[in-house]
C-alpha positions as CSV (number, residue, x, y, z in Angstrom):
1,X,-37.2,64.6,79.5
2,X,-35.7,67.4,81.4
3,X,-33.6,68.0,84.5
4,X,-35.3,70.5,87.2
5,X,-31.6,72.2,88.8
6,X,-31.3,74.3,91.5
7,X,-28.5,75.7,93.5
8,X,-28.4,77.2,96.5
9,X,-25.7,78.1,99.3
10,X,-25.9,77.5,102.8
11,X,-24.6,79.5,105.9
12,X,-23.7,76.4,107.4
13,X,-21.4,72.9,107.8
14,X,-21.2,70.9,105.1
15,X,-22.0,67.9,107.6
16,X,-25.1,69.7,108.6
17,X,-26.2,70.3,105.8
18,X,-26.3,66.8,104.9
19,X,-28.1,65.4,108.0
20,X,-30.7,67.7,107.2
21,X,-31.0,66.2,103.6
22,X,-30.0,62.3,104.2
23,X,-31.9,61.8,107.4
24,X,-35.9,61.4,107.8
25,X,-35.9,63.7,110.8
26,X,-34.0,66.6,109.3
27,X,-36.2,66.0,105.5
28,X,-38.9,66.4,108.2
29,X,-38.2,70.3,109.6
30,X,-38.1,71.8,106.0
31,X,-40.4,69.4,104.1
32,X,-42.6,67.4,104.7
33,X,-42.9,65.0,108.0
34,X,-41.3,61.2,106.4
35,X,-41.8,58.4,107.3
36,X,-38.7,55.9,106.7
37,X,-40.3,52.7,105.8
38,X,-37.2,49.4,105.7
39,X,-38.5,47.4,102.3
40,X,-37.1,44.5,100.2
41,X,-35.2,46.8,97.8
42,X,-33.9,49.4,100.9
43,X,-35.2,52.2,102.5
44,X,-38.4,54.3,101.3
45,X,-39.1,57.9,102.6
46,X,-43.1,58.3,102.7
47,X,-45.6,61.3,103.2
48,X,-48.1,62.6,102.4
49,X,-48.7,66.3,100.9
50,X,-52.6,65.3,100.9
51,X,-55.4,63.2,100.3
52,X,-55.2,64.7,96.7
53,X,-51.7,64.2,95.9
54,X,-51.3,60.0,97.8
55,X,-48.7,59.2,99.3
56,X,-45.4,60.0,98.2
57,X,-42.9,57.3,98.0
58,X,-39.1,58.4,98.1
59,X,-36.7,55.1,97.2
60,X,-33.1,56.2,98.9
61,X,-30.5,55.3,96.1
62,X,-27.3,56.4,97.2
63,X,-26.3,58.1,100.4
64,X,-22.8,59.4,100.4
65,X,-21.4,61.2,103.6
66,X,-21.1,65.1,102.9
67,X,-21.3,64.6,99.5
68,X,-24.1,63.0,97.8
69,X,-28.0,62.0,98.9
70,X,-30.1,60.4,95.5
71,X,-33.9,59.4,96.0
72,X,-36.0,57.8,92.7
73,X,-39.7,58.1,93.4
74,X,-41.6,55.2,93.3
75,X,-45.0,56.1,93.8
76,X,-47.8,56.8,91.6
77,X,-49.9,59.6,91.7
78,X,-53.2,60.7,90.4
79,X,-53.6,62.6,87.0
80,X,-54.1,66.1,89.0
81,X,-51.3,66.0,91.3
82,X,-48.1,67.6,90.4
83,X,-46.9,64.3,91.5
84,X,-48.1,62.1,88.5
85,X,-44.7,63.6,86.6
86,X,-42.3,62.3,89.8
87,X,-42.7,58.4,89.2
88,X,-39.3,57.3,87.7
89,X,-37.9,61.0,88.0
90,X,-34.5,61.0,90.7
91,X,-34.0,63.7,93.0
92,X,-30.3,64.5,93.0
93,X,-28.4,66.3,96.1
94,X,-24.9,67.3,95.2
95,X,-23.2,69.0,98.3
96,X,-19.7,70.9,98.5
97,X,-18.1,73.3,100.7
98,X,-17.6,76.6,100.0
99,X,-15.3,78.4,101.9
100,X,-17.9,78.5,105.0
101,X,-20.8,77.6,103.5
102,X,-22.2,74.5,101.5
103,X,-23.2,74.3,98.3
104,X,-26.2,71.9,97.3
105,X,-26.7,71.5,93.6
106,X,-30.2,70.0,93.0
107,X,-31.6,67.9,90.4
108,X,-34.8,66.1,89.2
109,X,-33.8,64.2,86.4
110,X,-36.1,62.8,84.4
111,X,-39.2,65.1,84.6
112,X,-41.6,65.9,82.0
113,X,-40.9,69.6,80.4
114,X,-44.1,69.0,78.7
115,X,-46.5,68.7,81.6
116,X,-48.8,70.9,82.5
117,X,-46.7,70.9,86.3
118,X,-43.0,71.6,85.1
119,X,-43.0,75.5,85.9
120,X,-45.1,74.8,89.3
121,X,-42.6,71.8,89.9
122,X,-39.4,74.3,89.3
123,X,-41.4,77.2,91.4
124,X,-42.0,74.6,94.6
125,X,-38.5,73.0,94.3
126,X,-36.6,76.2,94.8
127,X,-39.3,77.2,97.3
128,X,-38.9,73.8,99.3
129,X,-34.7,74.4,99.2
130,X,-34.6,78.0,100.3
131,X,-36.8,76.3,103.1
132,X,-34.3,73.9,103.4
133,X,-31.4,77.0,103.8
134,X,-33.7,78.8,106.8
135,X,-34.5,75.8,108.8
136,X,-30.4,74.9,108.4
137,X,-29.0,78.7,108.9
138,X,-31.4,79.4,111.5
139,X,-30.6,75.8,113.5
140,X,-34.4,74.7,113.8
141,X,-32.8,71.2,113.0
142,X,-29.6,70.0,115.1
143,X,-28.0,67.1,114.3
C-alpha cells in the first residue's frame, strides 16, 4: 500500500486554515458540499461526487486544534469509481506555521499503488488542495 503526500503552503493563519479543513462548512467551499452526519462511532462527513461514484463517507478520527485533522473513509464504492481504492485508506492533514503562512502536509495512507486510479487519485488530490489554498488566500471562506 502506498501513501498519496502532498504539501502545499498557504498565504494565510494557521487557524484559518484549519477551520477550512476541520469544519463541514469550510470542507464545503473548496470540496465538495458535506454533510456532517452524528453516528454511534462519532462524526461522518458525507457527499456525494455522483450517482456514479455513491456516497462518500468520511469517519472524523482525530481533530486537533491548528495542528492535526485525520478522516478514514468508510464507504464503499463501485468497481469504476476512483473511490473503490478509498475504503480503509486515512486522509491525513498535518498543519504548521510558516513564518506567515501555513503549511499542510497531506496524506492518504493506505491506497492502492496498484490500481488503475492511483495517478488520477494523486492528480485530483493536489488539484482539490491548491483549491483548498484559493478558496483560503482569496477569503471565499471566513471563519
Amino acid at each position: 500500500m502506498a501513501t498519496i503526500h502532498h504539501q502545499v503552503l498557504i498565504d494565510a493563519p494557521l487557524a484559518s486554515v484549519y477551520q477550512a479543513i476541520a469544519t463541514a462548512e469550510g470542507i464545503s467551499t473548496w470540496w465538495d458540499k458535506q454533510t456532517p452526519r452524528q453516528t454511534p462511532d462519532g462524526l461522518v462527513l458525507e457527499h456525494s461526487p455522483g450517482a456514479e461514484h455513491g456516497v462518500v463517507k468520511l469517519r472524523v478520527v482525530e481533530l486537533v486544534p491548528d495542528e492535526r485533522i485525520e478522516w478514514e473513509c468508510i464507504s464503499t464504492h463501485p468497481e469504476t469509481s476512483p473511490a473503490s481504492e478509498w475504503t480503509g485508506t486515512q486522509f491525513l492533514f498535518d498543519l504548521s506555521a510558516r513564518g506567515d503562512e501555513t503549511a499542510v502536509d497531506f496524506r492518504q495512507i493506505g491506497y492502492n499503488e496498484r490500481s488503475p486510479f492511483y495517478t488520477t487519485n494523486r492528480e485530483a488530490w493536489r488539484s482539490v488542495l491548491d483549491n483548498l489554498k484559493r478558496v483560503v488566500e482569496e477569503q471565499q471562506f471566513k471563519p
